[in-house]
ZAPADREN-860951 format. One line per 3 residues: number of its first residue (from 1); their letters; for each residue x, y, z of C-alpha. Coordinates in nm, 2 decimals. Example, Ala and Ser with C-alpha at 12.3 -4.5 7.8 and 13.67 -1.06 7.14 Angstrom:
// ZAPADREN-860951
1> as> 1.23,-0.45,0.78  1.37,-0.11,0.71
***
This chain:
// ZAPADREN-860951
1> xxx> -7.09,4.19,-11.02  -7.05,4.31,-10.65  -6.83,4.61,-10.60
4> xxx> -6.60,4.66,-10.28  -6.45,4.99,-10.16  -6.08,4.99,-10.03
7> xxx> -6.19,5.09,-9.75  -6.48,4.83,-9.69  -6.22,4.56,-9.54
10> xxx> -6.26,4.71,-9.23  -6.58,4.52,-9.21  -6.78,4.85,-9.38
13> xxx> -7.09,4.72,-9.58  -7.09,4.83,-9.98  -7.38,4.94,-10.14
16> xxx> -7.50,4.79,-10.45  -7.57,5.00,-10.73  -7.92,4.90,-10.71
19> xxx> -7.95,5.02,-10.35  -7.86,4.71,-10.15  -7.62,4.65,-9.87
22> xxx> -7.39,4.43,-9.93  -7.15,4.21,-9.61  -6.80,4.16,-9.65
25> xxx> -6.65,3.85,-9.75  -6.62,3.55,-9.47  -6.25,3.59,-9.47
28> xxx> -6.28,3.96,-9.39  -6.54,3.90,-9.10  -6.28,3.62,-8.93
31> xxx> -5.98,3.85,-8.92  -6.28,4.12,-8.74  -6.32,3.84,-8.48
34> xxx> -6.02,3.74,-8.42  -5.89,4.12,-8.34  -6.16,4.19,-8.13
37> xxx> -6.12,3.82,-7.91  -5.74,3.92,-7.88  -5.84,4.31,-7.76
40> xxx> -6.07,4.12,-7.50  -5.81,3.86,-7.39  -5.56,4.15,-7.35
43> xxx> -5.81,4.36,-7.13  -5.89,4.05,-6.90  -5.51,3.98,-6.84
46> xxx> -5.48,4.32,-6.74  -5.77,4.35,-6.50  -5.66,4.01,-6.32
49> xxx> -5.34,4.15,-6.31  -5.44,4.43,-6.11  -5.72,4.28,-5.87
52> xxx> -5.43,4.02,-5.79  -5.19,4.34,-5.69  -5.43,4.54,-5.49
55> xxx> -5.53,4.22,-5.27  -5.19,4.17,-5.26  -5.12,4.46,-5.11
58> xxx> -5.43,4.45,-4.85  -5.31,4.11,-4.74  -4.95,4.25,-4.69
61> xxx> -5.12,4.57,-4.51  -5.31,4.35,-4.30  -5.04,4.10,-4.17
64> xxx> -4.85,4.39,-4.08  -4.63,4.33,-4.41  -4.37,4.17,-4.19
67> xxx> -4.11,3.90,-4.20  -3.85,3.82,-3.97  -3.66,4.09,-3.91
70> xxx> -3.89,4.37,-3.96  -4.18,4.48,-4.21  -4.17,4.40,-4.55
73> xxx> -4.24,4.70,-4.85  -4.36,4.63,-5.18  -4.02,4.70,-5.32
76> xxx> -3.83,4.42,-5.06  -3.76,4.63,-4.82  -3.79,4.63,-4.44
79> xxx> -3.91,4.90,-4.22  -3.99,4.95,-3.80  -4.31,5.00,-3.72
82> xxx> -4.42,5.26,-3.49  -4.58,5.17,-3.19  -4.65,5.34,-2.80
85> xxx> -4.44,5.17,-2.54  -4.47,5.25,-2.17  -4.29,5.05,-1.83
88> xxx> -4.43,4.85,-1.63  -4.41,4.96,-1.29  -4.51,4.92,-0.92
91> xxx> -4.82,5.06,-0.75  -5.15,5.00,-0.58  -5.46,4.85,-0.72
94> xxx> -5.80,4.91,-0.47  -6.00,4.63,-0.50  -6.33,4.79,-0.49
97> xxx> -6.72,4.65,-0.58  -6.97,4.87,-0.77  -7.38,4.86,-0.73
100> xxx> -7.66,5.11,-0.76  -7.80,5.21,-0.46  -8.13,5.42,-0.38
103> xxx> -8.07,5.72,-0.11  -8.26,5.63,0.21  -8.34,5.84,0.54
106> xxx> -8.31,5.74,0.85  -8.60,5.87,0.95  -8.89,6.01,0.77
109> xxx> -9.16,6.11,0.93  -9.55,6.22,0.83  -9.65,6.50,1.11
112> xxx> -10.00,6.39,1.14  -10.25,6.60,1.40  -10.35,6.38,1.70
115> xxx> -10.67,6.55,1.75  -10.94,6.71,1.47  -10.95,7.10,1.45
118> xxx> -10.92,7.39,1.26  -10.58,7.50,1.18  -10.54,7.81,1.34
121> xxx> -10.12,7.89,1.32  -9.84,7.76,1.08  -9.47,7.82,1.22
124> xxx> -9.27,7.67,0.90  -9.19,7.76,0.53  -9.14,7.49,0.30
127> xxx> -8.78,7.35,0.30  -8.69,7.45,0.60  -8.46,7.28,0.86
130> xxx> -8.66,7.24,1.20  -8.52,7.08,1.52  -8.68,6.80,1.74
133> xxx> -8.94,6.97,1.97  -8.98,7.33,1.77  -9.32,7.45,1.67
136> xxx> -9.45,7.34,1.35  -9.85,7.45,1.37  -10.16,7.55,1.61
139> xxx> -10.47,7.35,1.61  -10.80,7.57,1.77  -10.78,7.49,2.14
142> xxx> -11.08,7.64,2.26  -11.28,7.34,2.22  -11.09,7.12,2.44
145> xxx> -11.05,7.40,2.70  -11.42,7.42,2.75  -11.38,7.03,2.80
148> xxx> -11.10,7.05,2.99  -11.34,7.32,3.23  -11.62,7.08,3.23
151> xxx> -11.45,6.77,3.33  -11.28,6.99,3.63  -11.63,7.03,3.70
154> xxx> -11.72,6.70,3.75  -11.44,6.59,3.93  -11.53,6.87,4.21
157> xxx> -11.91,6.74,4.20  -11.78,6.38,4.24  -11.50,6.48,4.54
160> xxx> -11.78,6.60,4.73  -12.01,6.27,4.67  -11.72,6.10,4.79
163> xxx> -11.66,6.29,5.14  -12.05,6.34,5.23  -12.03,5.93,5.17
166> xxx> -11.72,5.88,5.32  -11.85,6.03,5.69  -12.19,5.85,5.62
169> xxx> -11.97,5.48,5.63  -11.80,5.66,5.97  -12.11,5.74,6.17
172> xxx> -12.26,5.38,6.01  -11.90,5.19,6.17  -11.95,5.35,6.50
175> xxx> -12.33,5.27,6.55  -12.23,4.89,6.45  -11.99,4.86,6.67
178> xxx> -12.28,4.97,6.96  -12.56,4.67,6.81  -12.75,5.02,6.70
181> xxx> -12.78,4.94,6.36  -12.76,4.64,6.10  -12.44,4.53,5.95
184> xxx> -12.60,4.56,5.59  -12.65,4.93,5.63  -12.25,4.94,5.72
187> xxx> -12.19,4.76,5.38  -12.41,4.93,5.18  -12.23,5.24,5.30
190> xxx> -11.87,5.15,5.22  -11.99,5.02,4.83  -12.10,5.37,4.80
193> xxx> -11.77,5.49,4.89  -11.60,5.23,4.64  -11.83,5.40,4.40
196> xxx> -11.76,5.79,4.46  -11.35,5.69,4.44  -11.41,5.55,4.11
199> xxx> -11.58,5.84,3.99  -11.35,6.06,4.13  -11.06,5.86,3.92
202> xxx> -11.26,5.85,3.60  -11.25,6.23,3.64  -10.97,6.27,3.70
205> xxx> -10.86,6.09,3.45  -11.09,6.25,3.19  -10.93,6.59,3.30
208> xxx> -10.62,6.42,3.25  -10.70,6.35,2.87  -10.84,6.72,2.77
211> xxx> -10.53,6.88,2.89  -10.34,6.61,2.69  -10.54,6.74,2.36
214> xxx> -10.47,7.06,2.49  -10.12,6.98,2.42  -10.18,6.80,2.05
217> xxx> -10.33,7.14,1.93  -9.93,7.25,1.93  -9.81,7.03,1.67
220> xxx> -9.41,7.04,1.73  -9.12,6.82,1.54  -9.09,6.46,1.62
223> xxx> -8.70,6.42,1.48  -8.48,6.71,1.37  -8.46,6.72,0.99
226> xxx> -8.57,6.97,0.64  -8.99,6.99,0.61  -9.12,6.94,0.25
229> xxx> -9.36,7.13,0.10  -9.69,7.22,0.28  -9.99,7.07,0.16
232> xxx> -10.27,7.24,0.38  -10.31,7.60,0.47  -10.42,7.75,0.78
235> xxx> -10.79,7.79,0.78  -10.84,7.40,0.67  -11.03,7.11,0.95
238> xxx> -10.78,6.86,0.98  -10.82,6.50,1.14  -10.64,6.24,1.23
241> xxx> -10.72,6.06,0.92  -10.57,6.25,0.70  -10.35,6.08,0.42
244> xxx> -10.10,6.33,0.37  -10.08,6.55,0.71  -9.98,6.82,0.76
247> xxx> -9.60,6.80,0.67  -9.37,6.54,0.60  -9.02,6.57,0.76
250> xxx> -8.72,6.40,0.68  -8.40,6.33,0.83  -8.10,6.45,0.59
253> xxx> -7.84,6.49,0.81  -7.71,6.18,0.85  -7.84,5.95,0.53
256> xxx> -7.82,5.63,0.42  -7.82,5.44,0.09  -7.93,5.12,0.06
259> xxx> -7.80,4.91,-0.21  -7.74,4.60,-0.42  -7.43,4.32,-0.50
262> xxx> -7.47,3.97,-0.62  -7.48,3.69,-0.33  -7.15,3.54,-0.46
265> xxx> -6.99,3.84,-0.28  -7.17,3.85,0.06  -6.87,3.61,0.20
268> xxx> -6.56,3.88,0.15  -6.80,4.14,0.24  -6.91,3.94,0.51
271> xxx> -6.57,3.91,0.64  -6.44,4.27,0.62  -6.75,4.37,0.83
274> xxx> -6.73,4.10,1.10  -6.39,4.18,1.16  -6.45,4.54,1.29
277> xxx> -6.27,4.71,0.95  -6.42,4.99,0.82  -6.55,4.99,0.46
280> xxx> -6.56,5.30,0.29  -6.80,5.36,0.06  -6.83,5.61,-0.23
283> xxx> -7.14,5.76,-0.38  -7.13,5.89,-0.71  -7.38,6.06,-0.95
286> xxx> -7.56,5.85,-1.21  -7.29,5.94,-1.53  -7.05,5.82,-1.26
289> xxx> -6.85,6.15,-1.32  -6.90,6.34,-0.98  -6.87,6.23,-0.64
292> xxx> -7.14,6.30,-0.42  -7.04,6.24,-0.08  -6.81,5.94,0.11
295> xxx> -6.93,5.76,0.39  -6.93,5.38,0.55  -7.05,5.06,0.58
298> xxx> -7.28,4.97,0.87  -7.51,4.72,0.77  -7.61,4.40,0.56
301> xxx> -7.94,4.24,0.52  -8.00,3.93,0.68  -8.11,3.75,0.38
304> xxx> -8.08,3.77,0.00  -8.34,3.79,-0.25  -8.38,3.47,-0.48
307> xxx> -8.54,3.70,-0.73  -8.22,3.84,-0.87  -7.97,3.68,-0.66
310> xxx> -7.83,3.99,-0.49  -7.85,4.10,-0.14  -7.86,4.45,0.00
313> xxx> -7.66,4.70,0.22  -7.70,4.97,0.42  -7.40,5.30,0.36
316> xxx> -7.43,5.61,0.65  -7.32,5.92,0.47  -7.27,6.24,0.67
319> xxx> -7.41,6.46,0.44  -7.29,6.80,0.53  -7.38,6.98,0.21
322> xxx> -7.68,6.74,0.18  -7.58,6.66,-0.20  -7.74,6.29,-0.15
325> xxx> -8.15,6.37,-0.17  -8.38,6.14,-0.12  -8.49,5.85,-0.30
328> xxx> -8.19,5.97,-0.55  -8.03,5.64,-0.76  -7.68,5.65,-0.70
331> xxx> -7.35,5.47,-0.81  -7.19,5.31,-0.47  -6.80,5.23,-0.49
334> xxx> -6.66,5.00,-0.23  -6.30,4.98,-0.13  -6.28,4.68,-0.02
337> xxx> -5.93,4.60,-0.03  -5.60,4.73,-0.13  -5.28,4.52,-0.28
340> xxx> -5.01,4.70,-0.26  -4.62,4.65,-0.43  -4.77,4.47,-0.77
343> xxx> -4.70,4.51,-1.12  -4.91,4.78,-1.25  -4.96,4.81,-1.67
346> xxx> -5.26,4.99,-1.85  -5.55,4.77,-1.95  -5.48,4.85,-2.38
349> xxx> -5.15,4.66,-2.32  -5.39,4.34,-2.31  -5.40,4.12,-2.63
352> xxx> -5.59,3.77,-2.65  -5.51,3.52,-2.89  -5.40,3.18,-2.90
355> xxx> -5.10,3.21,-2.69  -5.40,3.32,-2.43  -5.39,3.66,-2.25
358> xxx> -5.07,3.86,-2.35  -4.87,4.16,-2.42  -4.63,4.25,-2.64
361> xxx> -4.23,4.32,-2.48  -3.99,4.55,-2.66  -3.66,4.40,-2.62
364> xxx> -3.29,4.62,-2.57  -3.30,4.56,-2.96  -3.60,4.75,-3.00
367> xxx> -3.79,4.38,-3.13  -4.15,4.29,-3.03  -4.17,3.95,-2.81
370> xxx> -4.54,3.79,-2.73  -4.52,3.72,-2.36  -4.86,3.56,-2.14
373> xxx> -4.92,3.76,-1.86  -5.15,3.62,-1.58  -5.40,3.93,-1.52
376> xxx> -5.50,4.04,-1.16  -5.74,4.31,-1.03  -5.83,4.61,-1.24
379> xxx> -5.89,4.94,-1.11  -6.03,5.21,-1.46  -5.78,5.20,-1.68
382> xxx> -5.49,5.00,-1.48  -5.48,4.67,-1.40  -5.23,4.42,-1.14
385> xxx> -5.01,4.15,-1.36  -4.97,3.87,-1.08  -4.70,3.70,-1.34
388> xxx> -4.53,3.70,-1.67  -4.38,4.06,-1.65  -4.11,4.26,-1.44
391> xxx> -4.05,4.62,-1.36  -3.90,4.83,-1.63  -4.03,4.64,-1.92
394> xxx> -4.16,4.82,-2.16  -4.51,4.68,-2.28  -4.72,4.83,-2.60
397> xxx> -5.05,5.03,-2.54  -5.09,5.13,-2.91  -4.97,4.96,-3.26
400> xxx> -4.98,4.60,-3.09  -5.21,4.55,-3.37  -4.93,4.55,-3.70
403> xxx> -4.68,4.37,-3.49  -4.55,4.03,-3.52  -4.33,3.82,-3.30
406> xxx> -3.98,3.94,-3.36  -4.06,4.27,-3.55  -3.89,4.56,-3.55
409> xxx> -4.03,4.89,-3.44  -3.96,5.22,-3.39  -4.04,5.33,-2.99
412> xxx> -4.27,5.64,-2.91  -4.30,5.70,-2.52  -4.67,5.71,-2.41
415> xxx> -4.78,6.09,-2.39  -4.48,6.22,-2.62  -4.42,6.32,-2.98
418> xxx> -4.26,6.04,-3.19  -3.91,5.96,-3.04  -3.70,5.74,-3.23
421> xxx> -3.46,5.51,-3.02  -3.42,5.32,-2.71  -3.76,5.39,-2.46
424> xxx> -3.72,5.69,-2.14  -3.84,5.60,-1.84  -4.21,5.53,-1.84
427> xxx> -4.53,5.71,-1.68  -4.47,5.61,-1.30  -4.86,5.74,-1.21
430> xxx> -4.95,5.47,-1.45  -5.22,5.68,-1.68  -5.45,5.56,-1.93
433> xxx> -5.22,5.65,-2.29  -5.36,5.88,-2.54  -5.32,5.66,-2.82
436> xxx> -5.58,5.33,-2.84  -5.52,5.10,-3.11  -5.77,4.93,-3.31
439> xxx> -5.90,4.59,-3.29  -5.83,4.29,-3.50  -5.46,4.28,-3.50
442> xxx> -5.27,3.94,-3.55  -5.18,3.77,-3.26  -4.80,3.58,-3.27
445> xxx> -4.94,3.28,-3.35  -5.18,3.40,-3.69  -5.54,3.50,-3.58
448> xxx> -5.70,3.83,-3.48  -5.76,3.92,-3.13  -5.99,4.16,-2.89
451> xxx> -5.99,4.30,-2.58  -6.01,4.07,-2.28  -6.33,4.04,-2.04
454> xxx> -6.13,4.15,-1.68  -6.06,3.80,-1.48  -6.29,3.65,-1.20
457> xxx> -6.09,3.83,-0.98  -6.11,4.17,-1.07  -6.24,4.50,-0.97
460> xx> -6.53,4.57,-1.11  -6.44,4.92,-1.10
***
């Protein structure tokens, strides 16, 4: 007969006297079953109950956990939410274009030898600045002088040909004019003349040409501008056919950059120019950080290139301190216009959603209103509002993204320490705020919004 323990209706198997395990009853096995399906149950209840609480709470966090009137706690209760306010106020905007432009000389020159020689002199170190007309090198002249010598010589040899010939044709004119002598004899004498004249002009001419070498063997500057560095020394036979000359010279003092905008704005360019104004235009350094130098427009190309639908322009820079080198890529700025007496807000006051373009409006009851703005041009950080705002309202550059149409917030002045209460007068120099809210907020309408692209119209500053 099988033997139970009190114990073993916990489910515990009893061992048989012989040895053998032996299972509890059925009855006992069910009520093991049942407590374990009702432990399970209990721990599923709970973990739905508390994966239903934490999304409710994200979803509350993410909505801004608002209602009308102000932002809703997980206990009921309302609270403001903070946000960065600044005023709308009146200013300028420049309406400027941006390219990249290469620095160009105005004149860069190769100092090539005229004649062939052996470099004798050098009157330059590298780098240096060198006016129009100074001595740059010395050539050998002694060659050419020994030409120069014999050429003389021949000129003298073909003077006298000419006179001895010259009273020949006399004597020959007189004795033809008495029947002495044949007429041919009178014309063979004045051909020889003809003859001696042109030999006394081709030496002459040769003469002229030796003393003009004379002159290439002083190599002096063609333009006034900074030598580059010196790729022949003195001692070397240079030629005419040499590829890299003697020095290269360039003009720094003025410069130019020539640079690039897209065809669609040669026609306001276009204008500006034609009508006598003068463009400035900005040069800045490749990080766009540091200004190089400011000069003007003075040129456009007279056709664009279908390539990449852009057409180029031609900027004159002084260049005192000669900060713009050479072939340097630059940033070009151009003011091209100014508006003056609009509506100036910064660019993180900008929502989009599906009420369009808008910004956010803290009313005298410190309450958040939508309101669609119609953007103009940007300039950095501040951009023109042609409509939908006035001066003195306060728009929100950071917390736009927890608010709600109607919500209540607490105002904090851009570039101040939280201030609770009605708004002081805001930042009239119109700076970028310190704060920058993140992206993704609701818009009034439901939906999450992003920065907008700046209008047609805009800067692309």
């Amino acid at each position: 007969m099988d033997t139970y323990s009190n114990q073993g209706e916990r489910s515990t198997l009893q061992e048989h006297p012989s040895g053998e395990k032996i299972p509890p009853p059925p009855e006992r096995r069910r009520k093991t079953m049942r407590r374990s399906l009702a432990l399970v149950a209990i721990m599923m209840v709970m973990l739905l109950s508390v994966v239903w609480w934490v999304n409710h709470k994200e979803s509350d966090a993410s909505s801004g956990g608002e209602r009308r009137g102000g932002r809703r706690s997980f206990f009921g209760s309302n609270a403001a939410v903070p946000v960065v306010v600044q005023t709308a106020q009146k200013g300028e905007i420049d309406i400027s274009l941006n390219g990249l432009g290469t620095v160009t000389p105005l004149a860069n020159v190769t100092v090539r030898t005229r004649i062939s020689g052996q470099l004798t002199e050098i009157h330059f170190q590298e780098g240096q600045r060198v006016n129009e007309g100074d001595l740059l090198a010395v050539i050998d002249p002694r060659p050419y002088q020994v030409a120069l010598e014999q050429a003389e010589g021949q000129l003298i040899q073909a003077q006298a040909q000419l006179k001895q010939a010259q009273s020949q044709l006399a004597r020959y004119e007189t004795l033809s004019k008495q029947d002495s002598i044949a007429a041919q004899q009178v014309d063979t004498a004045r051909a020889l003349v003809n003859q001696y004249e042109g030999l006394v002009v081709s030496d002459q001419a040769a003469i002229d040409n030796t003393k003009l070498n004379l002159t290439y063997c002083h190599v002096t500057a063609p333009i006034t501008g900074r030598v580059g560095l010196r790729p022949v020394d003195v001692g070397n036979y240079v030629t005419q056919n040499d590829a890299n000359g003697l020095v290269t010279l360039t003009e720094m003092k003025p410069i130019s950059v020539i640079f690039t905008l897209p065809e669609d704005e040669y026609s306001r360019v276009a204008s500006r120019l034609h009508a006598g104004a003068s463009i400035p235009i900005d040069a800045f350094d490749s990080t766009q950080t540091q200004k190089l130098a400011t000069g003007t427009l003075t040129a456009i190309d007279n056709q664009a290139d279908t390539s990449t639908g852009t057409f180029r322009l031609r900027a004159t820079f002084p260049n005192e301190d000669e900060l713009l080198f050479p072939n340097e890529f630059v940033n070009v700025r151009m003011l091209l216009d100014v508006e003056r007496d609009v509506i100036v807000i910064p660019s993180s006051a900008i929502e989009q959603g599906q009420l369009g373009t808008y910004v956010y409006v803290i009313g005298p009851d410190d309450k958040a209103q939508a309101r669609p703005v119609t953007l103009g041009p940007t300039q950095g950080e501040r951009l023109a509002v042609a409509s939908g705002l006035a001066v003195g309202d306060r728009v929100v550059i950071d917390g736009a993204d927890r608010l709600k149409e109607g919500g209540l917030v607490t105002v904090q002045q851009a570039g101040s320490d939280a201030t609770r209460g009605p708004a002081q007068p805001g930042n009239e120099s119109g700076e970028k705020s310190t704060g920058r809210r993140g992206r993704g907020g609701s818009a009034p309408t439901g939906g999450e919004h992003a920065r907008p692209p700046p209008s047609a119209g805009n800067s692309r500053s």
